[in-house]
C-alpha positions in Angstrom: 29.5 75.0 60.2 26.8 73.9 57.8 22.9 74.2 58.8 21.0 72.6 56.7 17.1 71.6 56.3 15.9 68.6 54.6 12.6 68.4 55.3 9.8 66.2 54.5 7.6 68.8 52.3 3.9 68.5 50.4 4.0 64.7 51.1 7.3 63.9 49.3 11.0 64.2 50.6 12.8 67.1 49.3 15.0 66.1 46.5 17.8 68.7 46.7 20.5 67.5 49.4 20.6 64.6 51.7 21.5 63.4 55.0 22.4 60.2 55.9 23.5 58.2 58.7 25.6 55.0 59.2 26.3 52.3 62.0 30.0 51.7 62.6 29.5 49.1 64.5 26.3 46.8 63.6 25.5 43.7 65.9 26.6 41.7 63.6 30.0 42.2 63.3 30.4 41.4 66.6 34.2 41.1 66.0 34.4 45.0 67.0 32.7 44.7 70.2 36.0 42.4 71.5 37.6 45.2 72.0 35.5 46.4 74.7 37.0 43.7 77.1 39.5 44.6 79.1 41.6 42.4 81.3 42.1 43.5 85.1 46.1 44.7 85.2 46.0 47.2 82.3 45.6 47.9 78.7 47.8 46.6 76.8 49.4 44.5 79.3 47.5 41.7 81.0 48.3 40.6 84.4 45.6 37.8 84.5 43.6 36.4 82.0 40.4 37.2 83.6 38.3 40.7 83.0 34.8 42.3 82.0 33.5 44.5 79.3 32.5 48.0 79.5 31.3 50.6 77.2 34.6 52.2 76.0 35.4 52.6 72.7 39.3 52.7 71.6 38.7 55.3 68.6 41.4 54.7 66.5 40.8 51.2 66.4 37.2 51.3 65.6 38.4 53.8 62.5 40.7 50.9 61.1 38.7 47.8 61.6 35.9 49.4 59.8 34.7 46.9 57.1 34.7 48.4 53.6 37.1 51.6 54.7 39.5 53.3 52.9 42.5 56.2 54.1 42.4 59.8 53.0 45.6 61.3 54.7 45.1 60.2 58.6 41.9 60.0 58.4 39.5 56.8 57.6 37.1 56.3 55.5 34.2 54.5 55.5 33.2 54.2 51.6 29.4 55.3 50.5 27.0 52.5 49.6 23.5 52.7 49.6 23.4 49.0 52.1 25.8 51.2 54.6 23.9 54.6 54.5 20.5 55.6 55.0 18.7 58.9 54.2 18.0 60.7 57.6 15.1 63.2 55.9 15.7 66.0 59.0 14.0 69.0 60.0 17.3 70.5 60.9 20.9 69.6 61.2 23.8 71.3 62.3 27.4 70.4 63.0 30.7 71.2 64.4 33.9 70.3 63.3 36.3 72.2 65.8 35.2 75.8 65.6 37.4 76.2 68.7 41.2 74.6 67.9 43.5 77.7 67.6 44.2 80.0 71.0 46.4 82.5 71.0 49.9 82.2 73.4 50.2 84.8 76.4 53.2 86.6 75.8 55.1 90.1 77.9 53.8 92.0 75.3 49.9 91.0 75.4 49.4 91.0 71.5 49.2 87.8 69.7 51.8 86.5 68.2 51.4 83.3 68.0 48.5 81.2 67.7 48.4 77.3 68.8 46.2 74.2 68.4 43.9 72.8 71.3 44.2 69.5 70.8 41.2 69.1 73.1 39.2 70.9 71.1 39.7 68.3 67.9 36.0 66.6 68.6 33.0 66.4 66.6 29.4 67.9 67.6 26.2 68.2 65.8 22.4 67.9 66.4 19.6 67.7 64.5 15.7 66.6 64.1 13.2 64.6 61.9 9.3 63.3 62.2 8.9 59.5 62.1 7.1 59.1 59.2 4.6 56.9 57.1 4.4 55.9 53.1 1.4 54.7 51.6 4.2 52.1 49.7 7.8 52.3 50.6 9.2 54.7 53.5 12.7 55.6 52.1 13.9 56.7 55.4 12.8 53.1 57.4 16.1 51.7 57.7 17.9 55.1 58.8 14.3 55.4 61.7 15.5 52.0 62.9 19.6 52.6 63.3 18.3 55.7 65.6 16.3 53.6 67.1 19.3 51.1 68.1 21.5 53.8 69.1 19.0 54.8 71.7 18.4 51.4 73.2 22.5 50.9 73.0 24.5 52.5 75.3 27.7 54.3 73.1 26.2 53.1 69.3 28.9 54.4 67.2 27.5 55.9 64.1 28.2 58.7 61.4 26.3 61.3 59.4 27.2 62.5 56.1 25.0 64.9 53.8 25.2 65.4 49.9 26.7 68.8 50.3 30.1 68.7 48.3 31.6 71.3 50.7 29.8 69.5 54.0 32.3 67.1 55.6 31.5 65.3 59.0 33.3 63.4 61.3 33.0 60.2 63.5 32.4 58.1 65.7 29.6 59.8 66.9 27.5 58.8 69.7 24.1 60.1 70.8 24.6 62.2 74.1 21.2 63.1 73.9 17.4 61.7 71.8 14.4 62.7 72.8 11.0 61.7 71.5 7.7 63.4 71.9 4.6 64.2 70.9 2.0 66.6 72.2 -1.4 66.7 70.9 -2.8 69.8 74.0 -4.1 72.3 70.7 -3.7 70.2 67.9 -2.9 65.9 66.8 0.4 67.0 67.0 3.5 65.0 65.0 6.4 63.0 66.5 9.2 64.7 66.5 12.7 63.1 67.6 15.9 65.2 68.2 19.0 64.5 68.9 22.4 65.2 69.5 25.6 63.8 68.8 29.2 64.4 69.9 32.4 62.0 69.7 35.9 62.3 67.6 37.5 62.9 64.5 39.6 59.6 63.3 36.7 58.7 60.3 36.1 61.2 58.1 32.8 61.0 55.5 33.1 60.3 52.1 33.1 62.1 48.9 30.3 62.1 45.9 27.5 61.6 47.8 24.3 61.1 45.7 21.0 63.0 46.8 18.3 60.5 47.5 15.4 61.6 45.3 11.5 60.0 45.5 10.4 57.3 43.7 8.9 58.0 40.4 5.5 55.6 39.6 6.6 53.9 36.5 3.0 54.5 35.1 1.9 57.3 33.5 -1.6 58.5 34.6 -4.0 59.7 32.5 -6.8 62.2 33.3 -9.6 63.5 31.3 -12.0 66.1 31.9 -15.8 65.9 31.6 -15.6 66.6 28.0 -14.4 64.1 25.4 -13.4 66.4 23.1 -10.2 67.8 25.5 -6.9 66.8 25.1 -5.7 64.0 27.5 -3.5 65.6 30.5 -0.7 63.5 31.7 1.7 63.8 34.3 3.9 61.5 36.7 3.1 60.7 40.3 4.9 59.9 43.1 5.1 56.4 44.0 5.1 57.7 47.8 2.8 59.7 49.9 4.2 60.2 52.8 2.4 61.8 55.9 4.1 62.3 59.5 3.4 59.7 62.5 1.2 61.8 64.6 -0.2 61.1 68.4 -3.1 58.9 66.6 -0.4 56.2 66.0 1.4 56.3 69.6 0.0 54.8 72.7 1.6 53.4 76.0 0.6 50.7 78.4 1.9 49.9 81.9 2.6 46.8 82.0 5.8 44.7 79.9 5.3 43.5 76.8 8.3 41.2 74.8 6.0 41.1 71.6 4.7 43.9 69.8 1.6 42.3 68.6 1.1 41.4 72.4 0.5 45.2 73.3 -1.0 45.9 69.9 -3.7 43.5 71.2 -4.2 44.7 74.8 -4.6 48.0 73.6 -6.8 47.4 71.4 -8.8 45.5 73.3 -9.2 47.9 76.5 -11.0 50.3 74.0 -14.7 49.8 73.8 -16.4 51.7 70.4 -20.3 51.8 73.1 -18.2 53.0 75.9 -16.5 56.6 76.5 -13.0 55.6 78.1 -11.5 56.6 80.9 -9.1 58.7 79.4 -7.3 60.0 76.7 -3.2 60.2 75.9 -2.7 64.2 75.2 1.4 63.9 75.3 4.3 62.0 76.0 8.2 61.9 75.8 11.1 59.7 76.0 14.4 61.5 76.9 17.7 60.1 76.6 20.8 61.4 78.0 24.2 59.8 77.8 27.3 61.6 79.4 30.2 60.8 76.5 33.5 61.2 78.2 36.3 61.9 75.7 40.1 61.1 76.7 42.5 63.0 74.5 46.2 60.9 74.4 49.1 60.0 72.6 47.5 60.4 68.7 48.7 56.8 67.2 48.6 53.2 68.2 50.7 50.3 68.1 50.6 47.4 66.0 53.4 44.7 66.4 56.6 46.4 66.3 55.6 49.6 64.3 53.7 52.7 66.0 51.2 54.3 63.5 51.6 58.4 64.6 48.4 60.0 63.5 49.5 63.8 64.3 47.4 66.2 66.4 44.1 66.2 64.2 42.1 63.2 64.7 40.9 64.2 68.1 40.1 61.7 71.1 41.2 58.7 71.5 38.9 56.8 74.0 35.3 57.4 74.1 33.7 56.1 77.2 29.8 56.3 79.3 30.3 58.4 82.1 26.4 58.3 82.5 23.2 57.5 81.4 19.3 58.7 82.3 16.1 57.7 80.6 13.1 59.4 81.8 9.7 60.5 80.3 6.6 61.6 80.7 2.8 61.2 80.0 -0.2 63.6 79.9 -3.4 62.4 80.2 -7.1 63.8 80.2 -9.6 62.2 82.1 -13.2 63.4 82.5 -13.5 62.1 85.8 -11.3 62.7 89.2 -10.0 59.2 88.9 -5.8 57.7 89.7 -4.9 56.2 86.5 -1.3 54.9 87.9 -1.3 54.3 91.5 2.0 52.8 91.6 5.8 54.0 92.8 7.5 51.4 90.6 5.6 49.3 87.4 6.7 48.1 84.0 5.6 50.4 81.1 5.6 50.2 77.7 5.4 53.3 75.3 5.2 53.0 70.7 5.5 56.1 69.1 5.2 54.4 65.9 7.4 53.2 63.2 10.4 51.3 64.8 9.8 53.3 68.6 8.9 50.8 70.6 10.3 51.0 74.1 9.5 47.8 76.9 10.6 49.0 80.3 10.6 46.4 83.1 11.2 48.6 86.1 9.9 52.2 85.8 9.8 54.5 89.2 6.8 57.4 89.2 6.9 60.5 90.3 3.8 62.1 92.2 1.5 63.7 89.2 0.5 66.7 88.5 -2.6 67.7 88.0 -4.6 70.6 86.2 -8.2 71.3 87.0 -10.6 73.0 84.4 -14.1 73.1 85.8 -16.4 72.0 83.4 -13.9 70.7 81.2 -11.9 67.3 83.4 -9.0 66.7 84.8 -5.3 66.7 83.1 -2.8 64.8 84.7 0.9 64.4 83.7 3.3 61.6 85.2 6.4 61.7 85.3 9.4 58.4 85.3 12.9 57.2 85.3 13.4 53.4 84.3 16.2 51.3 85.8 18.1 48.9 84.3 16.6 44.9 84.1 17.6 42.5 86.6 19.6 41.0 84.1 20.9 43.0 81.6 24.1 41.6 78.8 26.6 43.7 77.4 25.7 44.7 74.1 23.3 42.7 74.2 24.8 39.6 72.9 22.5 37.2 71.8 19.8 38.7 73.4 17.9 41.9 73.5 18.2 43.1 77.1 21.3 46.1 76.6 19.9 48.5 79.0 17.0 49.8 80.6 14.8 48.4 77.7 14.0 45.4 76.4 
C-alpha cells in the first residue's frame, strides 16, 4: 500500500502529488440521512410505523445515492470536481486496501493447494497527518481543514480520500475511528498537528485523472534592483501564498461554554492584562477522538423493487454502525505560583486550536491533576477530561448544531 508525504515545505505546498478528501454525505443533502431511520419490527419489513434513528450506515446504499456518481464494474464512483474534493496537504498518509483477502484451505496433505478469499477482510484502512495551517492570502487546504473538522464533531461522517497518484486507488465510505489534535509547546512553540485514522468499506471506489493542486502563482512580476543602477533588472515570480503552520500562539482554551466564537475570542482576550504577569501559561493540550466502527459483512447486493442487484464478493461490508465513542483531552499548564487553576469535578470547557478547531463542550468531568515541581522554576500542572454528551443532543444534528458531545 502507498505511503506517501505531501508536506507543507519552505512556506508553500508541495506541488508534486495530492491528497484529497471528500464528504459523502454533506448536511445538506439531508435526503441520505433518511436512511438512518429504522422502524421497530425490522429492516425491510415494518411492523409499525413508528421508530428512531441511529448511526448506521447501509453501505451500498450510500454508494448509489451518491449525487454526481458514476459505475466502474461494481464499484461507484463519485466523479472528481474541485467543489467535491479538497486538497488534504499531509505529513503522511498510508492506506490499505485488503492486504489480507487470500488464506490458504487446510487440506490431509498440509501444503497449499488452494487459496480462498476472506470476505471479511474486503475493508478499507488508512491513517494519516497534517498541521492546520495559515496563508498570508488564501489557505488552499481551508475547506478540506473544515470537512475534518465536521467528521470529528459527527458521529460516523462518511468521507473519502483520493491522491493524484495514477497507480494509488482508495476506497470508501470511510469513517474516522480515531483524530487527535495537539500541540505541545514544553521545549519549543510547537505546531498543531492532527492525525487520524480511518477505516470503513469498499462499495465507492476513487476516481481516475486526478490533477495535482499546485500554489498560486502572483500574477505580477516583481522587480528587484540592486544598489547600483547600472545592473540588470532581476525578475522572478512569487508565490501568492505564504503559508506558516498554526502553532500553540494561536490556540487557547477557556472553561466555561461559549455558542459564539467571538464570545470566547473576547473573554480571552480580556483576562490578559499587558501591566500584569498572568497566572499561568498553556504549555500543551489535546483532543482525542475515538469512534469504535463496527463492520457487518452480509449478503453482497440489495434489492430494489422486484430485481436484486448481486455485487459479488469484493465490495466489502455492508452495514457500518457506532459501537462506541470517547472524547477526552488534556491540558498542561505552567504556573509560577502553587495555585488550583480548575477546582471543579464537572464544568463546561472550551478549547480553539485555530483555523476551523473550535470545540464548545457543555459537560466535561476532570480528572485529579498532576503536578510537576521544579524548585526555582514553578509549578506544571496537567488535567485531564472526558466530555458527555448535552442534555439535549439531535441526530445529526438537524437543524441545529448539538450532534454530540460538542456544540
Amino acid at each position: 500500500m502507498p505511503d506517501i508525504i505531501n508536506n507543507v515545505i519552505n512556506n508553500m505546498p508541495a506541488s508534486g502529488h495530492n491528497i484529497y478528501v471528500c464528504e459523502l454525505a454533506p448536511f445538506n443533502q439531508t435526503g441520505l440521512y433518511n436512511q438512518q431511520w429504522k422502524s421497530f419490527g425490522g429492516y425491510r419489513i415494518a411492523k409499525n410505523s413508528t421508530g428512531s434513528r441511529s448511526h448506521l450506515w447501509d453501505l451500498y446504499l450510500l454508494s448509489v445515492s451518491m449525487l454526481n456518481n458514476t459505475s466502474l464494474g461494481n464499484f461507484r464512483i463519485k466523479r472528481f470536481s474541485e467543489r467535491d474534493y479538497k486538497p488534504l496537504y499531509c505529513s503522511n498518509f498510508s492506506d490499505n486496501a485488503g492486504s489480507n483477502v487470500y488464506s490458504p484451505i487446510p487440506n490431509f496433505s498440509k501444503l497449499n493447494q488452494l487459496n480462498h478469499p476472506n470476505f471479511d477482510q474486503y475493508k478499507y484502512t488508512g491513517s494519516f497527518a497534517f498541521n492546520p495551517i495559515l496563508s498570508t492570502n488564501f489557505n488552499q487546504q481551508w475547506d478540506a481543514e473544515n470537512i475534518i473538522y465536521r467528521a470529528s464533531i459527527v458521529p460516523l461522517y462518511p468521507l473519502l480520500f483520493c491522491s493524484s497518484i495514477p497507480t494509488h486507488k482508495s476506497f470508501g465510505p470511510a469513517f474516522l475511528s480515531s483524530f487527535e489534535i495537539s500541540v505541545d509547546g514544553m521545549e519549543n512553540l510547537g505546531d498543531v498537528e492532527i492525525r487520524c485514522s480511518v477505516t470503513g468499506g469498499r462499495s465507492v471506489i476513487s476516481p481516475e485523472n486526478i490533477p495535482p493542486k499546485r500554489p498560486n502563482l502572483d500574477n505580477n512580476v516583481i522587480k528587484m534592483k540592486n544598489l547600483d543602477s547600472s545592473d540588470e533588472i532581476n525578475e522572478f515570480n512569487n508565490y501568492q501564498n505564504k503559508y506558516r503552520a498554526i502553532n500553540l500562539s494561536d490556540c487557547a482554551f477557556w472553561p466555561g461554554l461559549f455558542l459564539n466564537f467571538n464570545d470566547f475570542r473576547r473573554t480571552v482576550q480580556n483576562s490578559y492584562n499587558a501591566n500584569v504577569m498572568p497566572p499561568y501559561k498553556i504549555v500543551g493540550m489535546s483532543l482525542r477522538i475515538q469512534q469504535q466502527v463496527n463492520l457487518l459483512f452480509t449478503y453482497p447486493g440489495y434489492s430494489v423493487l422486484n430485481s436484486i442487484i448481486d455485487f459479488g464478493d469484493i465490495l466489502g461490508p455492508r452495514f457500518a454502525s457506532l459501537g462506541d465513542r470517547t472524547v477526552s483531552g488534556t491540558i498542561k499548564l505552567f504556573s509560577p505560583q502553587n495555585v488550583s487553576l480548575i477546582n471543579t469535578n464537572a464544568s463546561s470547557l472550551t478549547m480553539y486550536f485555530g483555523s476551523a478547531f473550535y470545540y464548545t463542550m457543555k459537560n466535561v468531568d476532570w480528572q485529579q491533576p498532576s503536578i510537576t515541581i521544579n524548585p526555582g522554576n514553578g509549578y506544571f500542572i496537567e488535567y485531564e477530561f472526558i466530555a458527555r454528551m448535552t442534555e439535549i443532543t439531535y441526530f445529526n444534528g438537524f437543524n441545529n448544531y448539538r450532534v454530540s458531545e460538542f456544540l
